[in-house]
N, C-alpha and C positions, 0 to 999 in steps of 0.2 A: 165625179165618179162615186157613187155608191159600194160604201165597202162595210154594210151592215149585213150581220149574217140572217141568212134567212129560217125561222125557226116556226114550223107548223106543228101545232098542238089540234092532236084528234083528244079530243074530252066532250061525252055526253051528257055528263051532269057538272060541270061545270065545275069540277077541283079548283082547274088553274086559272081560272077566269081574273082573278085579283093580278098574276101576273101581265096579261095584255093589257090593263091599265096602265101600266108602268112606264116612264119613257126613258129610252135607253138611246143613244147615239150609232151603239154597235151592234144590237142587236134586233130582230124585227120579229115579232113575235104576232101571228097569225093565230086566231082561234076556229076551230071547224067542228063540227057536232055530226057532221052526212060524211060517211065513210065511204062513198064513190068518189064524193070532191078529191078525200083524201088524198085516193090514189090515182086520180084524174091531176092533182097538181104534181103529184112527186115522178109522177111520169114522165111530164111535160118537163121538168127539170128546174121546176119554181122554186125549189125547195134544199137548204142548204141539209138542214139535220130534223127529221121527225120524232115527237114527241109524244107519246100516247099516253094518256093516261088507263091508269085498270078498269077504273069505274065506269064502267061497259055495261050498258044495260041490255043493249038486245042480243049481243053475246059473248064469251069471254075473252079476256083481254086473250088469251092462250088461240082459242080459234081466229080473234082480228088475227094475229100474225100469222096462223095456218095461212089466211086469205092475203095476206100480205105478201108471204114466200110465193104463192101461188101466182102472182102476177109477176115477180122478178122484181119485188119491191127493193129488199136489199142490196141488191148492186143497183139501184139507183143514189142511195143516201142513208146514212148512218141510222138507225133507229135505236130510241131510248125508249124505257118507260118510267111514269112517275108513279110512283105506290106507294102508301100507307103501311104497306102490310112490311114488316122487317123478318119474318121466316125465312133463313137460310134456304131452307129447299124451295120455296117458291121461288126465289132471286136465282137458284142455280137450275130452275125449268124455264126461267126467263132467257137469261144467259146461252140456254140451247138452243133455243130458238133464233137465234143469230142475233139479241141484242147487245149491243155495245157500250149499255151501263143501263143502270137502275137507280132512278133519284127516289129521295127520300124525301116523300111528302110531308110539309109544305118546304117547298122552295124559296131561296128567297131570289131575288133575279142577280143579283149581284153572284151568289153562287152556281148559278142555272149555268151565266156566262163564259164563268171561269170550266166548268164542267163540258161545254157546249164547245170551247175553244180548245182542250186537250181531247175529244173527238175529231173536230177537222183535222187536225195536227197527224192525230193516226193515221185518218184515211188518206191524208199528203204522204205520207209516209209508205203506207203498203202502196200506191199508185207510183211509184218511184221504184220501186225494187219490184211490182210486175215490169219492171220498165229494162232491168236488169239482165244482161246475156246471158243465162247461163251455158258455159262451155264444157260440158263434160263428155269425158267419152264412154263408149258403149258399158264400163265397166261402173256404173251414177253406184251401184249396189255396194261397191266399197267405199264410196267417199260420202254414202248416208249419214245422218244425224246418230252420233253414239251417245251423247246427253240429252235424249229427249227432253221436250219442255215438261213439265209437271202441268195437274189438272187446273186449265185456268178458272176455274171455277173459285180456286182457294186462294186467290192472289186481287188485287186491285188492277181492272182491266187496263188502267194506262201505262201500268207497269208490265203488265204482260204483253202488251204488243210493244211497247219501245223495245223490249228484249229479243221479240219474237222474229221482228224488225233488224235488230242489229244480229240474231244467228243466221238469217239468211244471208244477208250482205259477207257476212264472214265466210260462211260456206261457198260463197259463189267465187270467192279469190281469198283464199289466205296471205296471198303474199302483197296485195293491195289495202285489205280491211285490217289489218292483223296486228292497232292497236288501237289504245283507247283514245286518245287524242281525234285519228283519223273517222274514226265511227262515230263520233261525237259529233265531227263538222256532219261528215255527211249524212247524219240522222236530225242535223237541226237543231241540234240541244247541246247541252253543256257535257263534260266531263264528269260531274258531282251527280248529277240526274241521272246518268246512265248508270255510272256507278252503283249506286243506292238500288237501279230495280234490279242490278243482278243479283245483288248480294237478295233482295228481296227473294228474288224467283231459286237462283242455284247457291245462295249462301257461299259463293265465292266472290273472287275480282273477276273483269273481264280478262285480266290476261292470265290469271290463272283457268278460266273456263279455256279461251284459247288452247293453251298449250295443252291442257289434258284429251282437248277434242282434238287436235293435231297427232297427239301421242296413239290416243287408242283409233283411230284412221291408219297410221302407220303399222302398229301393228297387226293392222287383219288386212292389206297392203303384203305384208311381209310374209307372213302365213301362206296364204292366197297363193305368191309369188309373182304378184302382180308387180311387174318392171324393179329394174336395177335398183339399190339400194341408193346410187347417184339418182334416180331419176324419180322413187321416193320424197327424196330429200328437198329436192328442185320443186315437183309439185305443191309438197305442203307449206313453202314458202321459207325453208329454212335457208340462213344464209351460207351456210357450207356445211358439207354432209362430217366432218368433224363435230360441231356444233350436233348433229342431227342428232350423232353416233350416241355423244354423250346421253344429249337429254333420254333415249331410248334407252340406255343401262340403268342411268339411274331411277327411271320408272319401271322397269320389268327386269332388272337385276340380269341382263344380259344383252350384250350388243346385237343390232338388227340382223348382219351378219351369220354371228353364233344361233341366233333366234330362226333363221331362215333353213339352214343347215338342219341341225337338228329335225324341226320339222318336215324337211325333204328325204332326210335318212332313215327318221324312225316312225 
């Protein structure tokens, strides 16, 4: 059985040509110069992760991926690009374009791999969680995202999709995802990993992002007066609306209760 990843590199002048000389066990590294093969192979589904290089001569590396989106290339297979160029804004007009990292020419293959094998890992990861029920009811507008992600532009993309990754799975059931242990199995990775990108991305723990996302859900929930304060409670996966009561005082200085009231009276 063949369990080398497949790694097609479009380069017209020949950057990465030193790396397909290379022999690797895990990795299989394809050279192409004709940008129809390109997308003649990744159509066909040859093709594990594509690799472009910038140095595009007959047009910019910015227009290949216009022509790339334009055929539905991205939901075929991950796309990187390798570049010399290290400008901020050019890696974050790359990054629009739907790529899923920017290596930093020259590569060596030993890091190519390690980089190549934390992108499969993503796209296992979002293909599991499309995979995912979400059951919500016609009221989805309160139980939205109240800590937005921040711009991934300014974070390391493997850390922003491990995250991106574990608030969805957390949103789709609080009371199934709702610690870090559990989100760890089920995202594949460790405890230490997951930890580390949150504090990366929201400068907290996962279970303090939890509970504040829990917290402010509840109370626009409670405002709203959307269902019993029992059935609040139940929703966001609290183990008894005691426990609920509390944590909702000591973050908004008043019980869900008093908080509901008020808001109905005045």
């Amino acid at each position: 059985m063949n369990l080398q990843i497949s790694v097609l590199i479009y380069d017209e002048c020949g950057i990465t040509v030193p790396l397909v000389s290379q022999a690797s066990d895990q990795i299989e590294l394809t050279y192409c110069t004709d940008p129809l093969s390109v997308i003649d192979l990744v159509m066909n589904d040859n093709v594990d992760v594509l690799l472009v290089s910038d140095k595009i001569e007959t047009l910019s590396c910015v227009e290949f991926l216009d022509k790339l989106h334009a055929f539905d290339i991205i939901n075929h297979c991950p796309i990187a690009v390798c570049s010399a160029i290290t400008d901020k804004n050019y890696r974050t007009m790359l990054l629009d374009k739907g790529v899923v990292d920017v290596f930093e020419a020259p590569i060596s293959l030993k890091q190519l791999l390690f980089r190549i094998k934390i992108i499969l890992r993503l796209a296992q990861l979002n293909k599991k969680l499309q995979r995912v029920d979400h059951k919500l009811d016609t009221k989805t507008s309160f139980f939205s995202l109240k800590q937005p992600l921040p711009d991934k532009r300014h974070f390391p993309i493997h850390d922003y999709m491990l995250v991106k990754s574990a608030v969805d799975m957390i949103k789709s059931d609080y009371s199934q995802y709702g610690t870090l242990d559990v989100l760890a199995a089920k995202l594949d990775t460790n405890e230490r990993i997951l930890s580390n990108a949150f504090f990366t991305i929201y400068q907290c723990s996962v279970c303090a992002w939890i509970r504040e996302e829990k917290l402010l859900v509840a109370k626009q929930l409670v405002l709203n007066g959307v269902g019993s304060i029992t059935h609040i409670a139940y929703e966001l996966g609290y183990a008894d609306i005691a426990h609920f009561s509390r944590s909702f005082k000591h973050r908004f200085g008043c019980s869900p209760k008093k908080m509901y009231r008020k808001d109905k009276y005045f």
